[in-house]
N, C-alpha and C positions, 0 to 999 in steps of 0.2 A: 613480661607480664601483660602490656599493653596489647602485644601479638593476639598473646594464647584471649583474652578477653572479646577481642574485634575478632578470632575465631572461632571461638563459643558463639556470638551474635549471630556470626553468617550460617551457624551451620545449621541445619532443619533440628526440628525438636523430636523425630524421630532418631534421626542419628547420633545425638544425644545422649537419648533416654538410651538406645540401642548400646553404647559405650557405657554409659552410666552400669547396665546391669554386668556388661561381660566385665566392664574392673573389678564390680562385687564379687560376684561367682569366682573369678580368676583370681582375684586374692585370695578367695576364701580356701581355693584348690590348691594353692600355693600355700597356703601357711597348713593346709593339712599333709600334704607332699613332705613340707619341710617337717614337723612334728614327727612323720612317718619313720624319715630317714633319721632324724635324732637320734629316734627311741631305738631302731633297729642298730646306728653305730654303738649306740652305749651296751647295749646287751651284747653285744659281740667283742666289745673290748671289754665286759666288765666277765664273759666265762672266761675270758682270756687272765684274766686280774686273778679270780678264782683258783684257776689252775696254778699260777703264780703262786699263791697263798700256800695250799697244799701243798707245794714241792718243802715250800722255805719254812714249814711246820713240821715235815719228815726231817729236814737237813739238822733244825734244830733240836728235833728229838735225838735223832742218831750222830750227831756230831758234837752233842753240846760239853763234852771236855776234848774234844781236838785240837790241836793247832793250828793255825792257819793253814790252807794251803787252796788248791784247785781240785774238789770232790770231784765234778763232772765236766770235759769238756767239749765231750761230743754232739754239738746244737745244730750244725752245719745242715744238718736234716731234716725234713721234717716229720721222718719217725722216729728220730735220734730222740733221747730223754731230754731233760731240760740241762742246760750249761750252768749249773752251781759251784759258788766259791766262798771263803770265808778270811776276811777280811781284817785283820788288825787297825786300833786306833792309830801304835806307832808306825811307821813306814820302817823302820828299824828292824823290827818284828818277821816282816813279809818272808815268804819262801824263797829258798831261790829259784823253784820253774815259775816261770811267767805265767802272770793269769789272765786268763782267756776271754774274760772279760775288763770292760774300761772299769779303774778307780781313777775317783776325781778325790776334790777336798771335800767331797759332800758326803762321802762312800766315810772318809776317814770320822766326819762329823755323825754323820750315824755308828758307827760303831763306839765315838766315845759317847752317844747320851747328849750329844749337843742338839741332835734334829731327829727330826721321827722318820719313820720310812718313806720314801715314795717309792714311786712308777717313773720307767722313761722307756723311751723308745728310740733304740740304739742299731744297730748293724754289725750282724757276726756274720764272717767267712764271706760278704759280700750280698746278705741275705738282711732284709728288716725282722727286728726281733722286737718282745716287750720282756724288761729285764726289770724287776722288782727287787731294792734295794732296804732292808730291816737289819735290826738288831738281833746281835747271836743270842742274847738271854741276860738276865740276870746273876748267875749260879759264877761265883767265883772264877771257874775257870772257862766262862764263856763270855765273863767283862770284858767289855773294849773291845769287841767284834764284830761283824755288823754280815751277812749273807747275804747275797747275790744269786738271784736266781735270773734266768732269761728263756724267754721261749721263741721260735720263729710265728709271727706276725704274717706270713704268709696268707693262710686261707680268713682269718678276720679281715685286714686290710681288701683282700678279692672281695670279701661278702658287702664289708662295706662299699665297691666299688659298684660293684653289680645294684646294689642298695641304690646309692647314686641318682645310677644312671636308668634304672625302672619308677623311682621316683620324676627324674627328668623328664622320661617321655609322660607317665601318668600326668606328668603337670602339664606338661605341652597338649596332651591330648584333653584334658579341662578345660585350658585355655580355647581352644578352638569350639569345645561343645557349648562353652560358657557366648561365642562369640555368635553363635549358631541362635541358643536359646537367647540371649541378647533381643538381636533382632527381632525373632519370632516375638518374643513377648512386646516389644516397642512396633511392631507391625500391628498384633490382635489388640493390644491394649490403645492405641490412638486409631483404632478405626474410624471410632466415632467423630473424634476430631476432624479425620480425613475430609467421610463425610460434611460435618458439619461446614470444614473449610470450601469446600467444592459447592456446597448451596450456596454460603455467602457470595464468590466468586461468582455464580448465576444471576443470583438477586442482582448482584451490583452490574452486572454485564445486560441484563433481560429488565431491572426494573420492576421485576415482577414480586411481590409481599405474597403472593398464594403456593411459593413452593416451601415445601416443606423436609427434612431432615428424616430417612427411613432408620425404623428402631430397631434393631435383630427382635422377630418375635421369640417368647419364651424366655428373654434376657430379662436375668435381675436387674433392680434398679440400683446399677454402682455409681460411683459418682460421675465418670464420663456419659453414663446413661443418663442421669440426670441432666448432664449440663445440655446432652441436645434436647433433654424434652423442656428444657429451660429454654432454648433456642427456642424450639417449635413454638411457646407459649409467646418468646416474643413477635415470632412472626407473624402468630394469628393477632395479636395486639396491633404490630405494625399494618399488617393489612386491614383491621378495624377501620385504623384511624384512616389512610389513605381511602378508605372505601368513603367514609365519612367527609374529607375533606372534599372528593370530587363532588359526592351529592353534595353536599351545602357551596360549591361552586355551581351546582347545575341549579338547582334552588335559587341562588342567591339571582345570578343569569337570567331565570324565567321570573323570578317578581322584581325585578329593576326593568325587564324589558317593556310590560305595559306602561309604567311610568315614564319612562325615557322617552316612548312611542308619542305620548300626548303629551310631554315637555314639546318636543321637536314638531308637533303639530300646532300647538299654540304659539310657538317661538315662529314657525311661519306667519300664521297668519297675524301676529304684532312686527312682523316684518313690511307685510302689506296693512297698515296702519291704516294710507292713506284711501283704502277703499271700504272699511269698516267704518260703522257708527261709531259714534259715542258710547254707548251701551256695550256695544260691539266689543269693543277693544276692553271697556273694561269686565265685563267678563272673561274675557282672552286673560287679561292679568290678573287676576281676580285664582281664576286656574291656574298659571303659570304657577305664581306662588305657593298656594297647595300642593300643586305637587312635587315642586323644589323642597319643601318643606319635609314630603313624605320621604322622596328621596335619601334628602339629609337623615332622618330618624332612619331609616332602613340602612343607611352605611354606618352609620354609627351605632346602631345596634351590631351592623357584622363586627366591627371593632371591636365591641366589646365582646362579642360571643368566642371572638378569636385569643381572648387573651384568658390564662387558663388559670391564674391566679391571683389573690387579690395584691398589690404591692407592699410589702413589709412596711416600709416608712412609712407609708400610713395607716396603718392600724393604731387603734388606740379604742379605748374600753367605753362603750357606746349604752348609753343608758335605753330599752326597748320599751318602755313605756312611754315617755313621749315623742322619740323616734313616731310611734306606732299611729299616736294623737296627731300628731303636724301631718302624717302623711293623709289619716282622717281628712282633718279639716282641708287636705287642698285637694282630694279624690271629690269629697263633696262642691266646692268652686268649681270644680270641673265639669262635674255632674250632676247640676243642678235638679233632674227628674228624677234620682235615685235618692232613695233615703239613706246614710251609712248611718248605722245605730255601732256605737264602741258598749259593747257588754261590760266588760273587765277592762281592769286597767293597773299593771304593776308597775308601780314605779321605781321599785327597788332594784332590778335586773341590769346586770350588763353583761356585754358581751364585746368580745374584743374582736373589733374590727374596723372594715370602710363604712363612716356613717352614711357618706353620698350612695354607697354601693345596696348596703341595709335600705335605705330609703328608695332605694328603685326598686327592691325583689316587694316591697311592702306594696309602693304604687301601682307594679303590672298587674300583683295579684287584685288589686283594689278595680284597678281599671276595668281588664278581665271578666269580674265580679259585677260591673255597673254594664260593660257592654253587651252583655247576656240576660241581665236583669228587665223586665217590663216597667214602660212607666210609670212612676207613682210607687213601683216595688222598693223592696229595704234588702239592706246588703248590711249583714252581721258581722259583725268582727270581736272576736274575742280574745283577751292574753291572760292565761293563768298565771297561779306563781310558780308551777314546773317548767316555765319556758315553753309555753306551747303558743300558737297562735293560728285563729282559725280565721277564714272567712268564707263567708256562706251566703250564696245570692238565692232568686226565689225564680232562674229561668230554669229554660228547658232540660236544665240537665246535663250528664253524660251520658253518649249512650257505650253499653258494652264493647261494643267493637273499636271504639273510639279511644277508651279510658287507657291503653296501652301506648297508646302515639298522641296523649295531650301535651308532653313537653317536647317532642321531638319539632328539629325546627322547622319553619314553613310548615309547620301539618295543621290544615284547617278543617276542620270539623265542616260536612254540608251544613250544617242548623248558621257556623260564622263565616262562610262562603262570601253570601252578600254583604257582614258588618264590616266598616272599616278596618285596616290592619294588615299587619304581614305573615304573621305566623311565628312571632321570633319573642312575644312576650312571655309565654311561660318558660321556652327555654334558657333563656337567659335567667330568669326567676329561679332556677330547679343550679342552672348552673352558681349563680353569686351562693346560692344557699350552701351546695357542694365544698366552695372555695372559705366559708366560714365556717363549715365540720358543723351544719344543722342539713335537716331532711324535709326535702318536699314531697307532700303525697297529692294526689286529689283522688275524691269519689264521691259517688252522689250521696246526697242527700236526703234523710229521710225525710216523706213529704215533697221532695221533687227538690230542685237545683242541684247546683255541686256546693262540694266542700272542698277546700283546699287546705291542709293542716302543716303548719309550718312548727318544727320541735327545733329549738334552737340547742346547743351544745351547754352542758352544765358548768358549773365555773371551775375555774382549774385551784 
């Protein structure tokens, strides 16, 4: 059992399927073969039975006050009539010429009324015969007798032999077409697979997410069809993402490099300490800091940006109303020239999730909001009680060509070119929103700024 198992494993799934179908088919050609040959044995021994019937119907018509004796015994032949005899229950009774057929104790039990007739199949003069053994009749002088008929079995036993062996070959010849259409079907039926397996094999050997799975054109969609265009959809997914992760490597690369550049530049010149002012050095450290600082904030935003969901164990049901206030009041600490005005304020709402994570999509979009904003301007923030939450500054706006790459990362609008920043604030904002099942939009404003509108998830 262990064998045939660790042989099923090893074997390809074509050769399989290929065996799978020829056992079907070829059983199936096999139990019609055999069916074949039944019905044609029985019909050949059952006119055989017939003719039997007939003789031993005549015998009992015209012999039914005889005595026993041996009516016919010329069988030997096959045009010879049938070898009939008539049989006494006593043995006592019997004739004295020998009869030409076998009596057993079964022959003597049929003729008294003890068994009913049968069939047997016997051998006369060295020849197979079929010999039908009944009762003489009823009528007084035909009690306790029992007739024997027999015929040579000859051309039945040939028909069914010929039967046989035309069944045999038809089966044998099933088998081999079953073994044929097998394959061919385990060949056209796993093409796809083939394929399918021959791209993976590529991919993993080349590396490369841009090859794709060819579809027979004009092919329905069966399920092997589907599973490659299920393939395909993964691989244009998998190449998405690779495409995505290089650019936000090459991104990440090009704005860590000016920072690093004037790290390593102030790091010299606090190296030569002792030829620098007072003043000197501390603006040297003064930078240093700042931009250690920026650094930090721009790795740890990729950190976050690389992690794709929020962690279960901390989730827990986060009230958005004063979420929304605390983050207010410390955008405003922040940003002391900007006005934030809180319109609405529900305090009823939650939503289950990371309140540290909720408090950062609130603050970027806040920051965002104040870094865009002119001084002395107001930055709106509103929360219905649908779960929606907007905010809306009074700068320059979005412009159209813009509005489709404001959450992608590192993408800096010229207008925030010159403001501080790396380009990772809305993303991460659009992404934490994603990872808590709410929607980030932005688009201008009427009257001029943007809007950003955050709809958080309703309650479950």
């Amino acid at each position: 059992m262990r064998a045939h198992a660790r042989w099923r494993r090893h074997r390809p799934l074509r050769t399989r399927l290929a065996l799978a179908c020829t056992a079907a088919v070829a059983f199936v050609a096999l139990g019609v073969c055999a069916a074949a040959f039944t019905i044609v044995r029985y019909e050949l021994l059952h006119q055989l039975d017939l003719s039997l019937t007939q003789q031993a119907t005549l015998i009992q018509q015209q012999y039914r006050n005889q005595p026993p004796q041996a009516v016919s015994g010329e069988c030997g032949y096959l045009a010879a009539p049938a070898c009939t005899q008539i049989v006494p229950a006593d043995p006592a009774k019997d004739p004295t010429a020998r009869y030409v057929l076998p009596v057993t104790e079964a022959t003597r039990q049929v003729a008294a009324g003890q068994r009913a007739g049968y069939h047997s199949d016997i051998t006369v003069s060295g020849h197979p015969a079929r010999m039908l053994t009944t009762a003489m009749g009823t009528a007084p002088a035909g009690a306790h007798q029992a007739v024997q008929v027999a015929l040579r079995s000859d051309a039945a036993d040939r028909g069914v032999r010929q039967a046989g062996e035309l069944m045999a070959a038809v089966a044998a010849a099933g088998v081999l077409l079953a073994a044929a259409l097998g394959y061919a079907v385990a060949r056209t039926g796993l093409a796809p697979v083939t394929r399918l397996t021959r791209t993976a094999e590529r991919i993993a050997a080349t590396r490369d997410a841009g090859l794709r799975i060819e579809l027979p054109p004009g092919r329905r969609a069966d399920e092997l069809t589907r599973l490659a265009g299920s393939f395909n959809t993964m691989l244009g997914e998998l190449e998405q993402s690779v495409t995505a992760q290089r650019r936000l490597v090459a991104d990440a690369s090009h704005e860590l490099r000016t920072p690093l550049t004037a790290l390593r530049t102030n790091a010299e010149l606090l190296a030569r300490a002792d030829r620098l002012t007072e003043a000197q050095r501390d603006r040297a450290a003064a930078a240093l800091q700042r931009q250690l600082r920026e650094v930090t904030g721009l790795v740890n935003d990729l950190i976050e940006l690389a992690r794709d969901e929020e962690p279960r164990p901390l989730l827990e049901q986060v009230r958005i109303g004063p979420l929304v206030a605390h983050c207010v009041a410390a955008a405003q600490d922040h940003w002391p020239a900007v006005a934030f005005v809180l319109l609405d304020e529900t305090d009823g709402r939650t939503v289950a999730g990371v309140p540290a994570r909720l408090a950062r999509l609130v603050s970027n979009l806040l920051d965002n909001a104040a870094k865009f904003s002119p001084p002395g301007g107001a930055v709106e923030v509103s929360l219905t009680a649908g779960g929606q939450l907007t905010v809306r500054d009074h700068g320059p706006g979005i412009r159209p060509e813009d509005l489709p790459h404001v959450f992608d990362r590192f993408y800096r609008a010229s207008a925030a070119r010159a403001l501080p920043g790396s380009g990772l604030g809305l993303a991460m904002a659009r992404q934490i929103a994603r990872a808590h099942g709410a929607v980030l939009t932005a688009e201008p404003a009427t009257g001029g700024g943007a809007l950003f509108r955050l709809t958080l998830p309703g309650p479950d």
